[in-house]
BAGU-178367 format. One record per atom (N, C-alpha, C, O): atom name; residue in three letters; x, y, z. Coordinates in nm, 4 decimals, always signed. Example, Ala and Ser with C-alpha at 12.3 -4.5 7.8 and 13.67 -1.06 7.14 Angstrom:
2
REC  at   aa        xx        yy        zz
REC   N  ALA   +1.3190   -0.5690   +0.7800
REC  CA  ALA   +1.2300   -0.4500   +0.7800
REC   C  ALA   +1.3200   -0.3300   +0.7800
REC   O  ALA   +1.4236   -0.3319   +0.8465
REC   N  SER   +1.2850   -0.2250   +0.7080
REC  CA  SER   +1.3670   -0.1060   +0.7140
REC   C  SER   +1.2900   +0.0030   +0.7870
REC   O  SER   +1.3409   +0.1138   +0.8039
END
This chain:
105
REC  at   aa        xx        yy        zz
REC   N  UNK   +0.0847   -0.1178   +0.0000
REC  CA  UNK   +0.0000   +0.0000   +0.0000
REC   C  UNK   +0.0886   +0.1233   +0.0000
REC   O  UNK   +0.1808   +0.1399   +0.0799
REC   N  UNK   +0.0502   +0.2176   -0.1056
REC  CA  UNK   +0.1261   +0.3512   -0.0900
REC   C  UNK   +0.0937   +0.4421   +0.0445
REC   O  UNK   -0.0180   +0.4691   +0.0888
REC   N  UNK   +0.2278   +0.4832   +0.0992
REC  CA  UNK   +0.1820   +0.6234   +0.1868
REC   C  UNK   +0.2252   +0.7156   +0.1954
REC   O  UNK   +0.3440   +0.7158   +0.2274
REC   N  UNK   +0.1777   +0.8077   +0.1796
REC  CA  UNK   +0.2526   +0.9809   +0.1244
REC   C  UNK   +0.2568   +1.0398   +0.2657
REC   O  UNK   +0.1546   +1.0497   +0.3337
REC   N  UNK   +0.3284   +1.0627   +0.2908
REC  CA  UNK   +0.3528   +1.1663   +0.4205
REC   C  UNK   +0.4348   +1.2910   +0.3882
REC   O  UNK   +0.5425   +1.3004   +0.3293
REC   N  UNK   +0.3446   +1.3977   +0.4498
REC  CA  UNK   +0.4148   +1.4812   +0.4566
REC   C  UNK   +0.5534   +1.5731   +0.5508
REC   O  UNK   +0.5493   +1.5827   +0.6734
REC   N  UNK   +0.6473   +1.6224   +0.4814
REC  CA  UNK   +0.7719   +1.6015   +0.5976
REC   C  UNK   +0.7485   +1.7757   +0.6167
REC   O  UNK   +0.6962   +1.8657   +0.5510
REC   N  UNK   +0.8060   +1.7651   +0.7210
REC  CA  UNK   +0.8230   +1.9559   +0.7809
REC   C  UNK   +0.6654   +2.0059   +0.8239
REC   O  UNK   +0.6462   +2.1243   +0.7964
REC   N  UNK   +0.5230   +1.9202   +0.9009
REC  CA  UNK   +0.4340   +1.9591   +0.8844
REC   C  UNK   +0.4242   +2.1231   +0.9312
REC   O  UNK   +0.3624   +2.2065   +0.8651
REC   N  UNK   +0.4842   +2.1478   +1.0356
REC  CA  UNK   +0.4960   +2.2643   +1.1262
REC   C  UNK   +0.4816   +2.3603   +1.0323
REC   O  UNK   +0.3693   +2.4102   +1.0392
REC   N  UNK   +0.5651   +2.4174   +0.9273
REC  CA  UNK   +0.5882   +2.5216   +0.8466
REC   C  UNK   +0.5148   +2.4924   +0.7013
REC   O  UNK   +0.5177   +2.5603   +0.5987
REC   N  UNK   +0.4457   +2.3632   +0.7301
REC  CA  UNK   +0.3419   +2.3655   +0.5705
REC   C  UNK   +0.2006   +2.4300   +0.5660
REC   O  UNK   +0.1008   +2.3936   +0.6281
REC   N  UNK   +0.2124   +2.5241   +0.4869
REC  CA  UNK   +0.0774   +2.5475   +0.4911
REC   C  UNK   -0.0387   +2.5147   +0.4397
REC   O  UNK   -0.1503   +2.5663   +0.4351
REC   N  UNK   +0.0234   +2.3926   +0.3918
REC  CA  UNK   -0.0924   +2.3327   +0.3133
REC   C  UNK   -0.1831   +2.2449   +0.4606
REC   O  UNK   -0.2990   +2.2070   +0.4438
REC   N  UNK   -0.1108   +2.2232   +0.5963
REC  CA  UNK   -0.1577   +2.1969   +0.7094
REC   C  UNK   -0.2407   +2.2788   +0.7912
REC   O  UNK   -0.3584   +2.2473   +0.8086
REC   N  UNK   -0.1804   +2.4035   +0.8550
REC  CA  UNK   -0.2617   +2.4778   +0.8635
REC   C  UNK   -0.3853   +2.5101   +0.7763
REC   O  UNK   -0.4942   +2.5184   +0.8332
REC   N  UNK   -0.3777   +2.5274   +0.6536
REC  CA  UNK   -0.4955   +2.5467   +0.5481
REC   C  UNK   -0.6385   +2.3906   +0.6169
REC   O  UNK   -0.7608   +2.3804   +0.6266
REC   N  UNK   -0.5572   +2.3335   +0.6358
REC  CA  UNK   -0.6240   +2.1718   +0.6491
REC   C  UNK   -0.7283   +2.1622   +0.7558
REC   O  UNK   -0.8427   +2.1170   +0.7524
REC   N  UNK   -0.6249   +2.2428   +0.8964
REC  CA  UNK   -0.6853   +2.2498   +1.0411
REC   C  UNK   -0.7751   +2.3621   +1.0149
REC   O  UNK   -0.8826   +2.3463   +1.0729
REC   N  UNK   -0.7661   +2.4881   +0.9358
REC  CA  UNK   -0.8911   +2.6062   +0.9098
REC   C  UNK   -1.0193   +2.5427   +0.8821
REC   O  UNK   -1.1278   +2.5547   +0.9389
REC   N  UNK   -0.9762   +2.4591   +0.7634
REC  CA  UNK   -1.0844   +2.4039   +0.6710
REC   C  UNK   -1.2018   +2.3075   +0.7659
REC   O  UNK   -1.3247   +2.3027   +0.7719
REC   N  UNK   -1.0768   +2.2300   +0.8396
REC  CA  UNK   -1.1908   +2.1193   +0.9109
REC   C  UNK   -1.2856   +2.2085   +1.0267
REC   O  UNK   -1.4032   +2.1961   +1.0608
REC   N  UNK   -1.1808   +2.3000   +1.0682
REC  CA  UNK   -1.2405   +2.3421   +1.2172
REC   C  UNK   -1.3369   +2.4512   +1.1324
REC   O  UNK   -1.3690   +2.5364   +1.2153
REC   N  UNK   -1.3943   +2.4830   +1.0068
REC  CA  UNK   -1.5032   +2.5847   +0.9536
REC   C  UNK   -1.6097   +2.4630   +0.9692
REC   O  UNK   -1.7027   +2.4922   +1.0444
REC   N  UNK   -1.6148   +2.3389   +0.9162
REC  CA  UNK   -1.6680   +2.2722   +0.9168
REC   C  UNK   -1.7066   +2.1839   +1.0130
REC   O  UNK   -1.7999   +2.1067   +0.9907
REC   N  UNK   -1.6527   +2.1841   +1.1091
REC  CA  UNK   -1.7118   +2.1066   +1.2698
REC   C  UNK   -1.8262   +2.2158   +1.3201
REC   O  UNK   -1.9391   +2.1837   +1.3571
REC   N  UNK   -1.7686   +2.3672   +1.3134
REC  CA  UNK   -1.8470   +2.4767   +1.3528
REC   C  UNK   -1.9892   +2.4717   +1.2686
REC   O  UNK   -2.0988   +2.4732   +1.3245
REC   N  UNK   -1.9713   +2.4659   +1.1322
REC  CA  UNK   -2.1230   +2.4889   +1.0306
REC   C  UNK   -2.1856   +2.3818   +1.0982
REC   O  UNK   -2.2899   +2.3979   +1.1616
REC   N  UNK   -2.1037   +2.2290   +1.0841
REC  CA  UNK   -2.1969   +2.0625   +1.1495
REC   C  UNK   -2.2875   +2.1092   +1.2768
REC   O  UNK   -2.4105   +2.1040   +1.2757
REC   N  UNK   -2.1948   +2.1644   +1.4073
REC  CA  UNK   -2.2431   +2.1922   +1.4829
REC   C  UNK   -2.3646   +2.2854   +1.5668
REC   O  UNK   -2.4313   +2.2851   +1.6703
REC   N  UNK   -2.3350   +2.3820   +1.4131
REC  CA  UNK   -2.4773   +2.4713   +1.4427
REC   C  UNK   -2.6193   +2.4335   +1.3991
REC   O  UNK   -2.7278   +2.4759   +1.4391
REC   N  UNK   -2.5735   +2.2961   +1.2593
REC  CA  UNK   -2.7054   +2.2701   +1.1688
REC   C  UNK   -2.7854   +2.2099   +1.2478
REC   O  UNK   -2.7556   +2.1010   +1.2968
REC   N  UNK   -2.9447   +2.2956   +1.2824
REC  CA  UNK   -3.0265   +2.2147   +1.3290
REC   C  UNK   -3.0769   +2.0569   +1.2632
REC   O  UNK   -3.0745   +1.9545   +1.3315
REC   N  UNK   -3.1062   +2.0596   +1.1693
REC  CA  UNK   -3.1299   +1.9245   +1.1020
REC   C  UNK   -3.0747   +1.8142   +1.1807
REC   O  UNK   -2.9652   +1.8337   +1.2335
REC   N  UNK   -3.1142   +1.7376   +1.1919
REC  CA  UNK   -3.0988   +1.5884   +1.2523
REC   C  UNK   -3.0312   +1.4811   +1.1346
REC   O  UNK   -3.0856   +1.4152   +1.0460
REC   N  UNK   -2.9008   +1.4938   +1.1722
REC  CA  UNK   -2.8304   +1.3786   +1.0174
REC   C  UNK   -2.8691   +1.2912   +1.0830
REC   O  UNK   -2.9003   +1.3212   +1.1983
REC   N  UNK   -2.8863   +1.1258   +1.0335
REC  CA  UNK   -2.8442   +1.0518   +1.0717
REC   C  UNK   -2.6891   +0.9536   +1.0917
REC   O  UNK   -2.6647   +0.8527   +1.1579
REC   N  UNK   -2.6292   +1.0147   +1.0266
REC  CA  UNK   -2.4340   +0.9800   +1.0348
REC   C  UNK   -2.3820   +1.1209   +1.0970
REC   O  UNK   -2.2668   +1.1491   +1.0641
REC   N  UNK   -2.4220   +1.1768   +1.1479
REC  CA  UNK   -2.3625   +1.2693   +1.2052
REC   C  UNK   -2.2438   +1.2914   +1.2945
REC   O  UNK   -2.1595   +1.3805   +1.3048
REC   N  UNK   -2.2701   +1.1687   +1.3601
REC  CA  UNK   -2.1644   +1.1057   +1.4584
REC   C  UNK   -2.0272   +1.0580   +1.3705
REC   O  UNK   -1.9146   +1.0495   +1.4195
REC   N  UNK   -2.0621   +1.0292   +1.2313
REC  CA  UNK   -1.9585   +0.9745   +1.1808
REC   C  UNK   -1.8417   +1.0922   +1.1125
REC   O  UNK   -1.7206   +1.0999   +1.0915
REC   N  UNK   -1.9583   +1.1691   +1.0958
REC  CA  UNK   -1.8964   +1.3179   +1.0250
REC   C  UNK   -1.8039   +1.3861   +1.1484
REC   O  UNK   -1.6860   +1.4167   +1.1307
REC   N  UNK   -1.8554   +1.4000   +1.2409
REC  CA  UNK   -1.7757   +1.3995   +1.3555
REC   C  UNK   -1.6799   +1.3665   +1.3992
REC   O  UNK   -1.5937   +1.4419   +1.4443
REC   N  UNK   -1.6732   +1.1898   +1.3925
REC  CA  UNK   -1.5251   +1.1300   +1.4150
REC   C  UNK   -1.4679   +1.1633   +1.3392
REC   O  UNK   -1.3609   +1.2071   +1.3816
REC   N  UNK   -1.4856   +1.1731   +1.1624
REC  CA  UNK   -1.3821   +1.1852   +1.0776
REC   C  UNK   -1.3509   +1.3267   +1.1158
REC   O  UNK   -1.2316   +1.3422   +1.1418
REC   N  UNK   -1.4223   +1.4304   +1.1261
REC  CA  UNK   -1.3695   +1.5125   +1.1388
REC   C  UNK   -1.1998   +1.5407   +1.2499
REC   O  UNK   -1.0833   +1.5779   +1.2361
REC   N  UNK   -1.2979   +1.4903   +1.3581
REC  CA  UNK   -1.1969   +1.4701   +1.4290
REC   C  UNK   -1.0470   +1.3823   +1.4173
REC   O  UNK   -0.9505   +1.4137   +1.4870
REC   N  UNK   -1.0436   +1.2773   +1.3266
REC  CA  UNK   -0.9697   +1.2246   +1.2913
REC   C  UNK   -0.8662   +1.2889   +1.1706
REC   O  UNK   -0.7507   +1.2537   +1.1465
REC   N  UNK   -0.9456   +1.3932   +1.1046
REC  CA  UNK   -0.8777   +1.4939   +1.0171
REC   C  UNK   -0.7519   +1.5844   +1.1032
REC   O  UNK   -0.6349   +1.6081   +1.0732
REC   N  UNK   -0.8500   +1.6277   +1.2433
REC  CA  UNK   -0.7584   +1.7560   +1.3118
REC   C  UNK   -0.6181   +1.6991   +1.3307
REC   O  UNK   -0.5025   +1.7327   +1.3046
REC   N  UNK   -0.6995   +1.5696   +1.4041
REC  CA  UNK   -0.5367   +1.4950   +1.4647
REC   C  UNK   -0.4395   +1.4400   +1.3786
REC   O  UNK   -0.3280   +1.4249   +1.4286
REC   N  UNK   -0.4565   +1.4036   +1.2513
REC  CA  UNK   -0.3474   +1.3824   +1.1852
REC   C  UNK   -0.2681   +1.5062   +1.1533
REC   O  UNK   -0.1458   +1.5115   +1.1660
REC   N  UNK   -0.3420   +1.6037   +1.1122
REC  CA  UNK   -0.2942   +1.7592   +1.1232
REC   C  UNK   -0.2088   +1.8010   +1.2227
REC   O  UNK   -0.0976   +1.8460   +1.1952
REC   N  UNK   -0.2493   +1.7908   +1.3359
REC  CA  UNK   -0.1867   +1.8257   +1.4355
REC   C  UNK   -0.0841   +1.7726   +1.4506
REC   O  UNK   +0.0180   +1.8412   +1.4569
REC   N  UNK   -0.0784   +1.6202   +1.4622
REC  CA  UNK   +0.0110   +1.5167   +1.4110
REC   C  UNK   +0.1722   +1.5466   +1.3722
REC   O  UNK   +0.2835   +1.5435   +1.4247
REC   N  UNK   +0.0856   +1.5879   +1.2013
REC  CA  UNK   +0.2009   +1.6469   +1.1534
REC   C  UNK   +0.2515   +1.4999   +1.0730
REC   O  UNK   +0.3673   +1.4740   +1.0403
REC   N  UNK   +0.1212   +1.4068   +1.0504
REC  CA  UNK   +0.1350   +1.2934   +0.9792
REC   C  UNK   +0.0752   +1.2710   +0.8886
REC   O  UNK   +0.0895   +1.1572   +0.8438
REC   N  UNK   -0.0392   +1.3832   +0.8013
REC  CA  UNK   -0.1477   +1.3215   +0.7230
REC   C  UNK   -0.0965   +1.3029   +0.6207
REC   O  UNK   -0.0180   +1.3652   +0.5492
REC   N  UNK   -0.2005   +1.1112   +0.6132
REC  CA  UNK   -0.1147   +1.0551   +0.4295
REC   C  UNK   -0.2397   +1.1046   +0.4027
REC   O  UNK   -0.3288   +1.1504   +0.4743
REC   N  UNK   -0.2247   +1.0806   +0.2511
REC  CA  UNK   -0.3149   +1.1422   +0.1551
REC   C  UNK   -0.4288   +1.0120   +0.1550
REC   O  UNK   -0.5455   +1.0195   +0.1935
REC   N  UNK   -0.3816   +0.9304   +0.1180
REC  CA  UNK   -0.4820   +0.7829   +0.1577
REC   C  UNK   -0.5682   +0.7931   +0.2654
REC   O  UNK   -0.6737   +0.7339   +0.2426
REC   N  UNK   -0.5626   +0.8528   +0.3891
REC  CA  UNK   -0.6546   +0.8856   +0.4596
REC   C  UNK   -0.7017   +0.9610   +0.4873
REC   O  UNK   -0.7916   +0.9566   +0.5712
REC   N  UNK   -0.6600   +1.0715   +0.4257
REC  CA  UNK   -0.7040   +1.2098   +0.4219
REC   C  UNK   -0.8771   +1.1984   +0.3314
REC   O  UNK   -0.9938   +1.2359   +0.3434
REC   N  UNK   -0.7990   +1.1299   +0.2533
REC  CA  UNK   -0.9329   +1.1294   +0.0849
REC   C  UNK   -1.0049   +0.9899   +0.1881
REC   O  UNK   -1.0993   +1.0428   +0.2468
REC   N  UNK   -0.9994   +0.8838   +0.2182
REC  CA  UNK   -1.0989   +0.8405   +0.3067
REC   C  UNK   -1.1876   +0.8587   +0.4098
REC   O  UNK   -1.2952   +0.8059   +0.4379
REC   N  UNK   -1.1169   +0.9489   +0.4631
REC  CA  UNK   -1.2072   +1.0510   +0.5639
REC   C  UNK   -1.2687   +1.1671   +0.4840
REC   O  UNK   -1.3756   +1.2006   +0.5352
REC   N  UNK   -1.2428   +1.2254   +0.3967
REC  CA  UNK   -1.3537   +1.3108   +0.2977
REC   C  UNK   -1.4785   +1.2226   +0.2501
REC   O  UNK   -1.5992   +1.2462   +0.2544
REC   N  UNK   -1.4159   +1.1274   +0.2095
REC  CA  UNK   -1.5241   +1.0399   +0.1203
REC   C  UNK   -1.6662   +1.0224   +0.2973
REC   O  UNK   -1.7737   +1.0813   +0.3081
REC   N  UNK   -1.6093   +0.9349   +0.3877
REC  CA  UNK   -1.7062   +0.9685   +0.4877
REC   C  UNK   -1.7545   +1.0234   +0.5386
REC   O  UNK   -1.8535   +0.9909   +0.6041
REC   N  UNK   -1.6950   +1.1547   +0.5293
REC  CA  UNK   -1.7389   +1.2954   +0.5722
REC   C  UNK   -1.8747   +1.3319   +0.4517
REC   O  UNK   -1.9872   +1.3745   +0.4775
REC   N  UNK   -1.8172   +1.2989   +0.3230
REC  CA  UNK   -1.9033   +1.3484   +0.2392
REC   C  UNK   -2.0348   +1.2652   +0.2572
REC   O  UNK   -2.1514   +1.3002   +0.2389
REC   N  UNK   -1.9851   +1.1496   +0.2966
REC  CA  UNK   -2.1226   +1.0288   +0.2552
REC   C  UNK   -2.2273   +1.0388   +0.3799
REC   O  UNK   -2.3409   +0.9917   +0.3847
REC   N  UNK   -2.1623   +1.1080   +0.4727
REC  CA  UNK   -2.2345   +1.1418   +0.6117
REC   C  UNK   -2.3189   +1.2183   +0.6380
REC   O  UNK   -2.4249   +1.2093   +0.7000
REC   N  UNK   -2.2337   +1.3493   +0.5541
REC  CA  UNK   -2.3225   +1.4629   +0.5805
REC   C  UNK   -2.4496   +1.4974   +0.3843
REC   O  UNK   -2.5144   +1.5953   +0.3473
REC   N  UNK   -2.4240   +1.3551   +0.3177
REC  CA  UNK   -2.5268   +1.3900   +0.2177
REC   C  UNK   -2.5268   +1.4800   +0.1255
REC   O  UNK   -2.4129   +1.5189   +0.0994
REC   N  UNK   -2.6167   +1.5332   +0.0600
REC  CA  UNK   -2.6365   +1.6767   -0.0248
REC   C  UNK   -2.7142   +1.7719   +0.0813
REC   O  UNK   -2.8359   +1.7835   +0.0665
REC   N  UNK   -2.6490   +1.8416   +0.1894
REC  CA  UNK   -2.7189   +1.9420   +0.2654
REC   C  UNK   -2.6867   +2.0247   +0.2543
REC   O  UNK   -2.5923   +2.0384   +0.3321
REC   N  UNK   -2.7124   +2.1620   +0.1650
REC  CA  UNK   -2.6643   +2.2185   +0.0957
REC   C  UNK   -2.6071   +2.3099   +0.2018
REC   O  UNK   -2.5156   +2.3703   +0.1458
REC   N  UNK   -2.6158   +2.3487   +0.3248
REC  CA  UNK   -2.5901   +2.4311   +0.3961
REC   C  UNK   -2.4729   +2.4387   +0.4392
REC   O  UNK   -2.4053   +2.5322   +0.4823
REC   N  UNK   -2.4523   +2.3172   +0.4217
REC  CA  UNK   -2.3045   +2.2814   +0.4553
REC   C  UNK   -2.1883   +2.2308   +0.3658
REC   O  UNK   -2.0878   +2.1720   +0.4057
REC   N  UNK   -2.2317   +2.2770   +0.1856
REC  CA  UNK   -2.1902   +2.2717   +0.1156
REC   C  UNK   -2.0216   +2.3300   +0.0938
REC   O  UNK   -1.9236   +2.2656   +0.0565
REC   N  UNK   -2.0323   +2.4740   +0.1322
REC  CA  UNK   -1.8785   +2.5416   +0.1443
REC   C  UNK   -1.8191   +2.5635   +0.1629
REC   O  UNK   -1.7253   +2.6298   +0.1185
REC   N  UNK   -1.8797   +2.4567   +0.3410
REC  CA  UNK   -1.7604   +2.4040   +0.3943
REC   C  UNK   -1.6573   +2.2680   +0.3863
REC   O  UNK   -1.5367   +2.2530   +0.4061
REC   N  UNK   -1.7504   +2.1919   +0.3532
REC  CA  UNK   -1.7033   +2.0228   +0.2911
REC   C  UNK   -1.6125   +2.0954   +0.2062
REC   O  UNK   -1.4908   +2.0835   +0.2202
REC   N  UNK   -1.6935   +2.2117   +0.0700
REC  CA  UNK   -1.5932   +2.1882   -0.0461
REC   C  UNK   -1.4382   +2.2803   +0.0177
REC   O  UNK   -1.3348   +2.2733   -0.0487
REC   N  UNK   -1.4422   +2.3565   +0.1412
REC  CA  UNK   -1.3216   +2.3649   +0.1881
REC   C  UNK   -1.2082   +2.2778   +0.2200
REC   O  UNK   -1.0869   +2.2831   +0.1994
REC   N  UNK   -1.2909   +2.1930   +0.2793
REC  CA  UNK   -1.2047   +2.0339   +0.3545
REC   C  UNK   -1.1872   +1.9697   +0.1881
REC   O  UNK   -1.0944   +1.8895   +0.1773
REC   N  UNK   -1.2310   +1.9850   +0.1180
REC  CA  UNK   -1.2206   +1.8722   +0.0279
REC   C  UNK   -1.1042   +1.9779   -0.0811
REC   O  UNK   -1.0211   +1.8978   -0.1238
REC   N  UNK   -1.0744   +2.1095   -0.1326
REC  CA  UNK   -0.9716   +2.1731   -0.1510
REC   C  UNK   -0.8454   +2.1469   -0.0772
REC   O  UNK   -0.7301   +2.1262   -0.1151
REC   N  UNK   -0.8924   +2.1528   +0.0201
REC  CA  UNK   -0.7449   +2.1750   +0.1446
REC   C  UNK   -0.6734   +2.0222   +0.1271
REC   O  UNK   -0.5536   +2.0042   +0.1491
REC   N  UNK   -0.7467   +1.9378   +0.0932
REC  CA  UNK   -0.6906   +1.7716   +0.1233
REC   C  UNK   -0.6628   +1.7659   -0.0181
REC   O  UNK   -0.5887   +1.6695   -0.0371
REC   N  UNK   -0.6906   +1.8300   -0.1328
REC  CA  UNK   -0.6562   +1.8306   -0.2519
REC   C  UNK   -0.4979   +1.8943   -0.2732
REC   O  UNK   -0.4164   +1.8671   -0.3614
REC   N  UNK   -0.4887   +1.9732   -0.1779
REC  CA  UNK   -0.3226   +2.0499   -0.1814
REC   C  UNK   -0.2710   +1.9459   -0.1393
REC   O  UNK   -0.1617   +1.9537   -0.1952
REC   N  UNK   -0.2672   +1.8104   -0.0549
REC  CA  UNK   -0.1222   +1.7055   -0.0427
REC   C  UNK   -0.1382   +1.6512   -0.1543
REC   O  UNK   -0.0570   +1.5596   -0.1415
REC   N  UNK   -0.2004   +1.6320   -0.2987
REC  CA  UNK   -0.1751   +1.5779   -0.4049
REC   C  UNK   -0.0797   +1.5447   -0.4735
REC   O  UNK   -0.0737   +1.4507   -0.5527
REC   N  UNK   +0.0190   +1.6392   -0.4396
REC  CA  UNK   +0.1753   +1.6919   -0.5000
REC   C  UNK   +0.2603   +1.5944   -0.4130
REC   O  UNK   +0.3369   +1.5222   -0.4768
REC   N  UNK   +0.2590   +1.5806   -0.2754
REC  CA  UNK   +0.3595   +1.5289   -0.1952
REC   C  UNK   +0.4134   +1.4163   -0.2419
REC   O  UNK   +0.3503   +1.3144   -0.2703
REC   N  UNK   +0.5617   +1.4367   -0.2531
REC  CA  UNK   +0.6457   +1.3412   -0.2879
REC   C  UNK   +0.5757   +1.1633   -0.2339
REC   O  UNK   +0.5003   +1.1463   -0.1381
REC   N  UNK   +0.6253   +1.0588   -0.3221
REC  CA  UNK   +0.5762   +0.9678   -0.2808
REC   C  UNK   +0.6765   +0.8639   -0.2200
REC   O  UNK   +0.7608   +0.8113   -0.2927
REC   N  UNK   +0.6676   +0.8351   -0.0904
REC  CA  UNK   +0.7541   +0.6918   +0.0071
REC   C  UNK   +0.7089   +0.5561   -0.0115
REC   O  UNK   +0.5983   +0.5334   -0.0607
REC   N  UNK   +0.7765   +0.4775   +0.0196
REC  CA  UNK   +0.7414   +0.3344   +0.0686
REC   C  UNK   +0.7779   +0.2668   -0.0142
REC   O  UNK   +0.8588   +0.3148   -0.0936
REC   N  UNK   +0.7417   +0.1522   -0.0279
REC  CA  UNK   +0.8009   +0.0473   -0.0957
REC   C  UNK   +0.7711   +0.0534   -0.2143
REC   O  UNK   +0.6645   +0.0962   -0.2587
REC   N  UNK   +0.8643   +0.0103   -0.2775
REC  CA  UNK   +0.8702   -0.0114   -0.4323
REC   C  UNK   +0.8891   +0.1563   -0.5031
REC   O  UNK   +0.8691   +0.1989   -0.6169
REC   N  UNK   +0.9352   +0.2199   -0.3803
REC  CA  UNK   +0.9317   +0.3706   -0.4408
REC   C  UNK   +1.1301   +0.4025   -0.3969
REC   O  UNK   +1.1911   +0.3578   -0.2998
REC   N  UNK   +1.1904   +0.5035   -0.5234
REC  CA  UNK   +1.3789   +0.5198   -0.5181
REC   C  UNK   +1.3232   +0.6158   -0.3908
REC   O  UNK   +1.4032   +0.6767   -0.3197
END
């Protein structure tokens, strides 16, 4: 399995950009009255977004798996449309990161 990590997270701003993005979007989740039913899940991932951030470890492989659940959680609710498509930009900037692991010079 490939895993892209990013090195120097501290001074990337494609990280910070990452932790803005999620934490706009825990805030919009948290105010929407509507009743999701995966809500809880949108939640963990979210939360599972900050901490790799924080980390200073996010591969891209789980970055885009936790969008995909984030997305599949929170549905077409449009209210909370511009913030997903924040989180889902921001996880689009590690695209570039050099690639590690096996079978890689």
């Amino acid at each position: 399995m490939e895993v892209r990590r990013v090195a120097d997270t501290e001074d990337d701003p494609r990280v910070a950009e990452l932790r803005r993005a999620v934490a706009r979007l825990r805030r919009d989740l948290a105010a929407h009255p509507a009743e999701l039913p995966d809500r809880a899940i949108a939640d963990d991932e979210l939360a599972a977004l900050d901490a790799m951030a924080r980390t200073g470890a996010p591969e891209l492989h789980r970055l885009r798996r936790s969008l995909l659940l984030i997305a599949g959680a929170l549905g077409s609710v449009s209210a909370l449309s511009p913030a997903l498509t924040g989180v889902r930009a921001a996880i689009d900037q590690f695209g570039d990161v050099p690639q590690t692991g096996i079978g890689r010079d």
